[in-house]
C-alpha positions as CSV (number, residue, x, y, z in Angstrom):
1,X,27.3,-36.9,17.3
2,X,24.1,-36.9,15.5
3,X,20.7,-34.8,15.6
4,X,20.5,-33.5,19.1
5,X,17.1,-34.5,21.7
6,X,15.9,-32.8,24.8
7,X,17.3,-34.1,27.8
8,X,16.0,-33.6,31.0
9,X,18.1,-30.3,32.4
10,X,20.2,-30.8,35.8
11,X,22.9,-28.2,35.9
12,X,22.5,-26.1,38.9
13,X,25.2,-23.3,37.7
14,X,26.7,-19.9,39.4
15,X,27.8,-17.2,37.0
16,X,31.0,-17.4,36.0
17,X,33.1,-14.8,35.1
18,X,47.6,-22.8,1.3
19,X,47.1,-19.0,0.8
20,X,45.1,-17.8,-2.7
21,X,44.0,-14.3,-3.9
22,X,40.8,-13.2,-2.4
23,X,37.8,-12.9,-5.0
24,X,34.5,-11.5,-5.3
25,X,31.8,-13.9,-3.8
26,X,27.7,-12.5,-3.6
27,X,29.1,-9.3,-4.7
28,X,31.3,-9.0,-1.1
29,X,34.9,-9.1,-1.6
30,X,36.6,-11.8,1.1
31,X,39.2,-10.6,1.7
32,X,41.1,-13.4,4.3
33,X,42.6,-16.4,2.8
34,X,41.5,-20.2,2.9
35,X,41.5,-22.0,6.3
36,X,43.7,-24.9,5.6
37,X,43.2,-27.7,8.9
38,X,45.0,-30.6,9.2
39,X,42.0,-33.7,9.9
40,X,42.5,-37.2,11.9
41,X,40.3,-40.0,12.7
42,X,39.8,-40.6,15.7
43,X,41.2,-44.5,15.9
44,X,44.2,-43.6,13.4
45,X,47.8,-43.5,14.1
46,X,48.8,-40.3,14.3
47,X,48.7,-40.5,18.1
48,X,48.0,-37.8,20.7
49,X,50.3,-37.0,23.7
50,X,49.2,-39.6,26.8
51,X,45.9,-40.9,25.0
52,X,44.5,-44.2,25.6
53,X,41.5,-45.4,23.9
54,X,38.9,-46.5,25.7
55,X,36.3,-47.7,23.2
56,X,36.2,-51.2,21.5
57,X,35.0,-51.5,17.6
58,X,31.9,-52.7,19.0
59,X,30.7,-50.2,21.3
60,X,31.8,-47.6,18.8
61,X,29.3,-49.2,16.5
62,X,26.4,-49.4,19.4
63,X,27.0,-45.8,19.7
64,X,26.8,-45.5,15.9
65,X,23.5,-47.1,15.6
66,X,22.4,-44.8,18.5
67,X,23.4,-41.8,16.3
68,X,21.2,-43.1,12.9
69,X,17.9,-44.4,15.1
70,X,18.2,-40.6,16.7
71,X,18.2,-39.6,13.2
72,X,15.4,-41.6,12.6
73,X,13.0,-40.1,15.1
74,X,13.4,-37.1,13.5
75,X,12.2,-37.8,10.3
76,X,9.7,-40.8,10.4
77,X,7.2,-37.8,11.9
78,X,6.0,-37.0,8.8
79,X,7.0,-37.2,5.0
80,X,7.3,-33.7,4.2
81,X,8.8,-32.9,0.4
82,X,12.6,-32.4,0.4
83,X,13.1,-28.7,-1.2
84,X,16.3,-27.3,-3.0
85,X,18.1,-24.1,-1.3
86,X,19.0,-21.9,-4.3
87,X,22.4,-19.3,-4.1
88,X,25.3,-18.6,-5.7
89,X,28.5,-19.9,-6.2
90,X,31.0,-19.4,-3.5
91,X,34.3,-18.4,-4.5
92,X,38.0,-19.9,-3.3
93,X,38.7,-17.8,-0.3
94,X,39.6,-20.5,2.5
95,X,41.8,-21.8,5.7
96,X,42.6,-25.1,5.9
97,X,43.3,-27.1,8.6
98,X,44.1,-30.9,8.9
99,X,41.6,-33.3,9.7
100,X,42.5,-36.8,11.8
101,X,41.9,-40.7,12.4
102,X,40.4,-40.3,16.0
103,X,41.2,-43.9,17.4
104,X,43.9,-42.1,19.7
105,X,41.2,-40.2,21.7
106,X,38.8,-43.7,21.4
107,X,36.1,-42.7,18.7
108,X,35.3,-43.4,15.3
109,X,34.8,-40.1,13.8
110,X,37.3,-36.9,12.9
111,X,38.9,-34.4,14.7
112,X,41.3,-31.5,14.6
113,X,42.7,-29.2,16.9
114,X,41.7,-25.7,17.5
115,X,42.7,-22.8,19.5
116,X,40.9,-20.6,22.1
117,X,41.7,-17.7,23.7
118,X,43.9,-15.1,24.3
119,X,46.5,-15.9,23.9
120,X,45.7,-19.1,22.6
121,X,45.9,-23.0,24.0
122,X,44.8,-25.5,21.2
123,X,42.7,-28.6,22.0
124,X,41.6,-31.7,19.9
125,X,37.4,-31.9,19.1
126,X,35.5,-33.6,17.1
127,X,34.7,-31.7,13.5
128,X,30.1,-33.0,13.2
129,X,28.3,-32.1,9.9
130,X,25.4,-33.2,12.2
131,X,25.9,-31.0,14.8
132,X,25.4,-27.2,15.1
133,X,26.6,-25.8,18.1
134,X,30.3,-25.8,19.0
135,X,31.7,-26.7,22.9
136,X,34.4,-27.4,24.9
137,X,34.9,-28.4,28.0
138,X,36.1,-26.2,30.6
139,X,37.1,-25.0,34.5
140,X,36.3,-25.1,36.8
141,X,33.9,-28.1,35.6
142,X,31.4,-27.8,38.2
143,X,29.9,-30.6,37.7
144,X,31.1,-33.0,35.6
145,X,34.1,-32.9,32.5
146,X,34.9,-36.7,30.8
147,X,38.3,-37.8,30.9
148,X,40.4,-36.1,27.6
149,X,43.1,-35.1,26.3
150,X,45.5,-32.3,27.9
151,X,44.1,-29.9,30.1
152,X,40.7,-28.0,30.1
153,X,40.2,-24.7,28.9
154,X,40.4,-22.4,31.7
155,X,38.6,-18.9,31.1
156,X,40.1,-17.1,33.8
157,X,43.2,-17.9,31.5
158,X,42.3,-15.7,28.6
159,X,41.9,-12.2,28.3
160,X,39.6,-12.1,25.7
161,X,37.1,-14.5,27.3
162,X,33.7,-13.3,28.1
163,X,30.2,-15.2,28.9
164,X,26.5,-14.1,27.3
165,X,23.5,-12.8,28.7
166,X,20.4,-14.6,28.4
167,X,19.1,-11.4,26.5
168,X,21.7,-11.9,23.6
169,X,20.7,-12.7,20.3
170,X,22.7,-15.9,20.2
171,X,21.1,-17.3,23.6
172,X,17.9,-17.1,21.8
173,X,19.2,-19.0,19.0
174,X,20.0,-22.0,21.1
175,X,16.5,-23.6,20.6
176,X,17.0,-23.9,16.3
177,X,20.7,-25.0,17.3
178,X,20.3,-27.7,20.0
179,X,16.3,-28.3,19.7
180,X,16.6,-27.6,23.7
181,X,15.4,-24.0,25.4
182,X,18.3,-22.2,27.0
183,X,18.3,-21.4,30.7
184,X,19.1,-19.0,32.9
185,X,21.8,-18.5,35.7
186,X,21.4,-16.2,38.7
187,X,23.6,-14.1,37.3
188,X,21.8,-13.5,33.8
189,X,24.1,-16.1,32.4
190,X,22.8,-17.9,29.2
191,X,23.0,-21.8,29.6
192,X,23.2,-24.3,26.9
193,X,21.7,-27.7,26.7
194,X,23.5,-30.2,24.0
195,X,22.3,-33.6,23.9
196,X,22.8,-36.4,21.5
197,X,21.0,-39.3,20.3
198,X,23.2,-41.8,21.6
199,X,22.9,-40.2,25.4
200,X,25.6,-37.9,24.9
201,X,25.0,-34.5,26.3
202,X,27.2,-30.9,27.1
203,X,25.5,-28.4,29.5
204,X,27.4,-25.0,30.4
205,X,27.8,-21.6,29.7
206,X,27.0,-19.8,26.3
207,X,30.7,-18.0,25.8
208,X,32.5,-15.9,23.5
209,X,36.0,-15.8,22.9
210,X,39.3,-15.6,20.1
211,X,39.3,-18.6,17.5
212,X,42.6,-19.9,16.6
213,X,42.8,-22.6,13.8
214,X,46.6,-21.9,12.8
215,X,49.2,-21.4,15.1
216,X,51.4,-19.7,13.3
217,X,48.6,-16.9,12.7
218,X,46.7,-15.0,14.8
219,X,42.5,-15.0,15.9
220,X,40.6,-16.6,13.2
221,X,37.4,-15.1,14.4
222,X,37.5,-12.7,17.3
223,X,34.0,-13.2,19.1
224,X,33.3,-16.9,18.0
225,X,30.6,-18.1,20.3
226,X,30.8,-21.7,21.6
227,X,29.6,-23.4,25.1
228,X,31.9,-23.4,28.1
229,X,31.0,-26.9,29.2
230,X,30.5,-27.7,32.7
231,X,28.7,-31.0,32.7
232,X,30.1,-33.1,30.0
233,X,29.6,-37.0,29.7
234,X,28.9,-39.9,26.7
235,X,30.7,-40.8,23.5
236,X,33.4,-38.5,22.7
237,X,36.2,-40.6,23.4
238,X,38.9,-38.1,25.0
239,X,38.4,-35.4,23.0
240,X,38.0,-31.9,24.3
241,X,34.8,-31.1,23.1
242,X,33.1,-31.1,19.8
243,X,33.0,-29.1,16.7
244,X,29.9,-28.4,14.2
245,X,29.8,-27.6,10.7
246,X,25.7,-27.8,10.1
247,X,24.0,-25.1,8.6
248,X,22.9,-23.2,11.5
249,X,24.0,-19.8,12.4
250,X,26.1,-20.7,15.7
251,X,27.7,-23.5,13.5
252,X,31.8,-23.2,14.1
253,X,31.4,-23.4,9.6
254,X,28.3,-20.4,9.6
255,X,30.0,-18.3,11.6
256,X,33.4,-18.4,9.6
257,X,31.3,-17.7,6.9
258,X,30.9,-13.8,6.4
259,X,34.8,-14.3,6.7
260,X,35.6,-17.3,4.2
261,X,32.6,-17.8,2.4
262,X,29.6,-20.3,2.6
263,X,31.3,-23.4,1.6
264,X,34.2,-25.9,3.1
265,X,35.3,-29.3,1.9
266,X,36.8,-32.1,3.9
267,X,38.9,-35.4,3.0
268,X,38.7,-38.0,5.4
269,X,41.7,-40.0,6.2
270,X,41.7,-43.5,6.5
271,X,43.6,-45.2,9.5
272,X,46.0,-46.9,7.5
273,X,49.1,-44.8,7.5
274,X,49.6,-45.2,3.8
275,X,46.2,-44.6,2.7
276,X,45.4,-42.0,5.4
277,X,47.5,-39.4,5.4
278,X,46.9,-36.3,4.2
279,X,43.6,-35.4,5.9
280,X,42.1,-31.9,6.3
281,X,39.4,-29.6,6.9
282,X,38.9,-26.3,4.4
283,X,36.9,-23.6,5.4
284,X,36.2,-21.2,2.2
285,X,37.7,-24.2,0.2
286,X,39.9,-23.0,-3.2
287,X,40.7,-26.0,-4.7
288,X,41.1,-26.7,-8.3
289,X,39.7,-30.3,-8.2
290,X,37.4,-31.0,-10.7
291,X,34.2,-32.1,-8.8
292,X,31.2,-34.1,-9.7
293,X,28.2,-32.3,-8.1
294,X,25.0,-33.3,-7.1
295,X,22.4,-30.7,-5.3
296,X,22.0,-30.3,-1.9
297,X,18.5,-30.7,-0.4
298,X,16.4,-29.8,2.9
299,X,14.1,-31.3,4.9
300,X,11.9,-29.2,7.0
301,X,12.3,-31.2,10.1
302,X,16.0,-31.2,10.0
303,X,17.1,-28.1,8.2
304,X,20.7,-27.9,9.3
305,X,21.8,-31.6,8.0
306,X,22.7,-32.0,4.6
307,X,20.1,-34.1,2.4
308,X,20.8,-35.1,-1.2
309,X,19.2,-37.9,-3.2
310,X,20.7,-41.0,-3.9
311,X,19.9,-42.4,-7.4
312,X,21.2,-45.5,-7.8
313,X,24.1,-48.5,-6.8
314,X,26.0,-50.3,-9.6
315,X,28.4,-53.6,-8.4
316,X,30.6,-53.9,-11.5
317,X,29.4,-51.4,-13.5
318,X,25.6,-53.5,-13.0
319,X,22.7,-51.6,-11.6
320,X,21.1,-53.4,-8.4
321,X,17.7,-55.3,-9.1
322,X,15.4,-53.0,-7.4
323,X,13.0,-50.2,-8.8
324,X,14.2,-47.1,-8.6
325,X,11.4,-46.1,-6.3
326,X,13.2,-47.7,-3.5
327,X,15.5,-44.8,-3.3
328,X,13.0,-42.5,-3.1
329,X,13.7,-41.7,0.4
330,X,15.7,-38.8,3.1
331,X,19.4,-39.4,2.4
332,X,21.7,-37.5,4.3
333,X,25.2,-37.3,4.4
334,X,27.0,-37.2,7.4
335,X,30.8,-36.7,8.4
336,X,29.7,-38.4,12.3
337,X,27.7,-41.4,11.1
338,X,30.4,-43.8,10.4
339,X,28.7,-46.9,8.3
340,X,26.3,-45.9,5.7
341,X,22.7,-46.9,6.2
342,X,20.8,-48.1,2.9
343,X,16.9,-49.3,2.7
344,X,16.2,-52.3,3.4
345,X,15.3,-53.6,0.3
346,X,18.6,-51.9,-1.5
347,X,20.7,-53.1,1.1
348,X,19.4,-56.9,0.7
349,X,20.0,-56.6,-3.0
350,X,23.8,-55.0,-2.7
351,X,24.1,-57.6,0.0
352,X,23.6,-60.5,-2.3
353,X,25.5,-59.1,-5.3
354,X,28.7,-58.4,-2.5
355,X,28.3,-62.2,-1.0
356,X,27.7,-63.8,-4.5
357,X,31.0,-62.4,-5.2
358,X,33.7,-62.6,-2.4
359,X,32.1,-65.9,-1.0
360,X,33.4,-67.9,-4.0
361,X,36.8,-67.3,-2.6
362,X,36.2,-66.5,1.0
363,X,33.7,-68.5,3.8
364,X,31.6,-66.8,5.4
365,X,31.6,-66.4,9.3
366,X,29.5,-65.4,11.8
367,X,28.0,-61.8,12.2
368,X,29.5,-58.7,14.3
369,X,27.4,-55.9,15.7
370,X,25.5,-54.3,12.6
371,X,27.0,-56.4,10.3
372,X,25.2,-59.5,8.5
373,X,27.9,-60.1,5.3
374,X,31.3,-61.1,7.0
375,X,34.3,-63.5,5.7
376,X,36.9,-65.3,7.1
377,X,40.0,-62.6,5.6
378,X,41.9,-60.0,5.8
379,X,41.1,-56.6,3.9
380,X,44.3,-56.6,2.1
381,X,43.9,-60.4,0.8
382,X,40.1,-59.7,-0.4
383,X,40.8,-56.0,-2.2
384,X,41.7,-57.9,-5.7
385,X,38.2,-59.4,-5.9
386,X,36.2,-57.0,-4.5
387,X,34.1,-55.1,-7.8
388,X,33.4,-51.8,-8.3
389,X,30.9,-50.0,-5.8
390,X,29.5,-46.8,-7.1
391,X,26.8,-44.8,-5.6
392,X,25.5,-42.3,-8.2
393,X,23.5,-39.1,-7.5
394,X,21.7,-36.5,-9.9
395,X,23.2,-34.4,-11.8
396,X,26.2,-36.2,-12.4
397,X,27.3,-36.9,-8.9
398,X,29.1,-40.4,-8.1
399,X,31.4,-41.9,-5.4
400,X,33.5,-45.0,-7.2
401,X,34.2,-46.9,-3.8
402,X,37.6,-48.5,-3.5
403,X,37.5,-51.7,-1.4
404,X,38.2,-50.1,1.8
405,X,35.4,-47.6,1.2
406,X,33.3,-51.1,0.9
407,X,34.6,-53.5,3.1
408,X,36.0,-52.8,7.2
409,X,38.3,-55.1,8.9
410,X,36.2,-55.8,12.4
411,X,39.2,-57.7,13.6
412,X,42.0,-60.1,12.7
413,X,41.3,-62.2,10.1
414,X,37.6,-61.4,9.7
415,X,35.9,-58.5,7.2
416,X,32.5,-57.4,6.9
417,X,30.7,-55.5,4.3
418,X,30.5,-51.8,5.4
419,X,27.1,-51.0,5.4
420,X,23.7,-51.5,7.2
421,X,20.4,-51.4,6.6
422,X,18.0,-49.0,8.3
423,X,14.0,-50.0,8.7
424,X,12.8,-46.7,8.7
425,X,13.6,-46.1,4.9
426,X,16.4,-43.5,5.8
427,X,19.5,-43.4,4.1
428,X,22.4,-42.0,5.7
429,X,26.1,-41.5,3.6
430,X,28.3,-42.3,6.3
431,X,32.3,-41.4,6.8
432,X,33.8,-44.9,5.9
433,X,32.3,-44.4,2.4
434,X,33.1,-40.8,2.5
435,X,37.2,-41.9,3.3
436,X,39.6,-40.2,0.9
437,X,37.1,-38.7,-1.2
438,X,37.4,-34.8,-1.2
439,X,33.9,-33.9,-0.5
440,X,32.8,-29.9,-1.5
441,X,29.8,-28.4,0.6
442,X,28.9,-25.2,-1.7
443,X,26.1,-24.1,0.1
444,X,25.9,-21.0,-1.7
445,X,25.4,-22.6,-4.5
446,X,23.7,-25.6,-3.2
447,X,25.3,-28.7,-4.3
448,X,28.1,-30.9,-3.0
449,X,30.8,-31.9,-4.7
450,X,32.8,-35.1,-4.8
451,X,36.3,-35.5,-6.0
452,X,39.0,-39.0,-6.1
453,X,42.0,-38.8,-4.1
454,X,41.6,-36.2,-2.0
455,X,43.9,-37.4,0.8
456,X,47.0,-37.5,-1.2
């Protein structure tokens, strides 16, 4: 859901009760397999039991907008130097788990379904590289939970379930992980305080309980800590709660780590049934793919997102008309941003090449939300003109978009080009550009990977 802001704090709370050998990795030997999850978007058609979504294209995209100018904030305070994180390669040890289009429970972005508790009950939430700590929404909701779907966790329900003090280590780490002091209940309780950049926000009690991300196996992680949210409102469609992979120490991806290893790899699934199956999330990923990597940077003033450096565009195999200066600036890339955000001047010139192109077949129509380059057509009809995209990166690092990576069907009969531009000179990689690309996170040995077809 994006970078998270301080929001003004109103909870009045009570206390409240595929498998592959294991390897060396940093000299430890993992021991546990991959974590293998199946992934969804959020508007797709695999559909949830008694989910109706609730969220047009267009407000999705408002709250997408929200997400980047939150983004934004954070790093037009200063123009501190980008610096490399240095490691060591992390080997396949992993769990996998499948990853899915999240139109049934009325977002954009990706979710999968994880269990908590003892024994466990599974719930669908949203899977954030922008986000660091995980929450879910649960009884007896004292103030507020949004509609989702199923039921709610209930603690009293599991008996493995226990709440922190305020004088546990992980309280005190709420302030790197949600930018927001925690506070403190009667009852030495540790409170949370999640807000978003598009108004979104999760107050409620920092918890610990038995992770389950395969059902056919037991706890995944015995103490994972995650809020037990009380007061629960904004954008996150009817899913459960939400998810995050950043690199921050209560991240649901950090704290797998010591089992899995420090790296996991995602495909995205498209919402076409054909195209988009096949989605998943991999914690300790062990694939075989051959990737194309690029480093992994970090920005001082945001050092749990991802940042890499974005070298160049080329529209049929041509490199766009603009110095390379121009992409001289942040670049992040981000699984809850959905449309990628370019510099102005770079997203003028791809603009221009992209209209040049598809408007000697197609008219042109009128604008929609965010996007300035739109044709009278379907996707299908305007995929055998549309040219090779390719975003390259250093090092050898490229995603070659296919036509649904560049264009998006806004509604019948009308597509737009699939990206924006963004004043503040931030660039943003954003998940309709990252769709069915298998995309590496080694953090060990800082560098992302990209690899073709990784939904099939």
């Amino acid at each position: 859901m994006g970078m998270l802001f301080p929001l003004f704090f109103t909870l009045l709370l009570a206390s409240t009760s595929s498998i592959r050998v294991a390897q060396e990795v940093d000299g430890q030997h993992l021991k546990y397999p991959a974590l293998h999850l199946p992934l969804f978007h959020m508007q797709g058609r695999h559909s949830l039991e008694n989910s109706e979504p609730h969220l047009s294209f267009s407000e999705a995209l408002a709250m997408d907008e929200a997400r980047v100018k939150s983004l934004n904030s954070k790093l037009i305070k200063n123009n501190q130097t980008a610096a490399r994180e240095s490691g060591h390669l992390v080997d396949p040890v992993a769990v996998t788990i499948p990853l899915n289009p999240g139109v049934p429970i009325g977002v954009l972005n990706y979710y999968t379904k994880v269990g908590l508790g003892t024994p466990p009950s599974f719930y669908p939430v949203v899977i954030d590289t922008g986000s660091s700590i995980s929450w879910i929404q649960c009884e007896p909701c004292e103030v507020y939970c949004h509609p989702q779907v199923g039921p709610h966790f209930d603690p009293s329900s599991s008996t493995t379930y226990k709440s922190l003090s305020c004088d546990t280590s992980q309280c005190s780490s709420l302030k790197d992980a949600t930018l927001n002091s925690p506070q403190c209940s009667s009852s030495n309780v540790c409170i949370y305080e999640a807000s978003y950049g598009d108004k979104s926000y999760s107050e409620g009690y920092l918890s610990q309980d038995s992770l389950t991300l395969k059902a056919s196996s037991g706890p995944t992680l015995a103490d994972f800590v995650f809020g037990c949210g009380q007061n629960n409102d904004g954008l996150f469609g009817q899913s459960a709660g939400l998810f995050g992979l950043a690199r921050n120490e209560l991240s649901m991806f950090y704290q797998l780590s010591t089992k899995y290893g420090k790296a996991f790899s995602y495909c995205l699934p498209t919402t076409d049934s054909q195209t988009g199956s096949g989605g998943f999330l991999s914690i300790g990923t062990t694939s075989s793919t051959t990737y194309k990597f690029t480093p992994i940077l970090t920005d001082s003033r945001m050092p749990s997102l991802y940042f890499l450096k974005l070298s160049a565009i080329t529209v049929s195999g041509k490199t766009l008309n603009v110095p390379s200066s121009e992409y001289n600036v942040p670049t992040i890339i981000d699984s809850g941003t959905v449309i990628s955000r370019l510099a102005v001047s770079i997203y003028t010139a791809l603009r221009e090449e992209m209209v040049q192109i598809i408007s000697s077949k197609y008219q042109m129509t009128e604008a929609y939300s965010l996007f300035d380059a739109c044709f009278k057509g379907s996707l299908e009809s305007m995929s055998a003109i549309v040219p090779l995209v390719q975003l390259t990166f250093p090092t050898g690092g490229e995603l070659n978009l296919a036509p649904h990576n560049v264009l998006i069907e806004v509604s019948e009969g009308t597509t737009c080009l699939a990206f924006a531009s963004n004043s503040d000179n931030i660039a943003i990689i954003g998940n309709h550009q990252q769709q069915t690309f298998e995309i590496l996170y080694d953090i060990s040995n800082s560098r992302i990977g990209f690899a073709a077809g990784g939904c099939s």
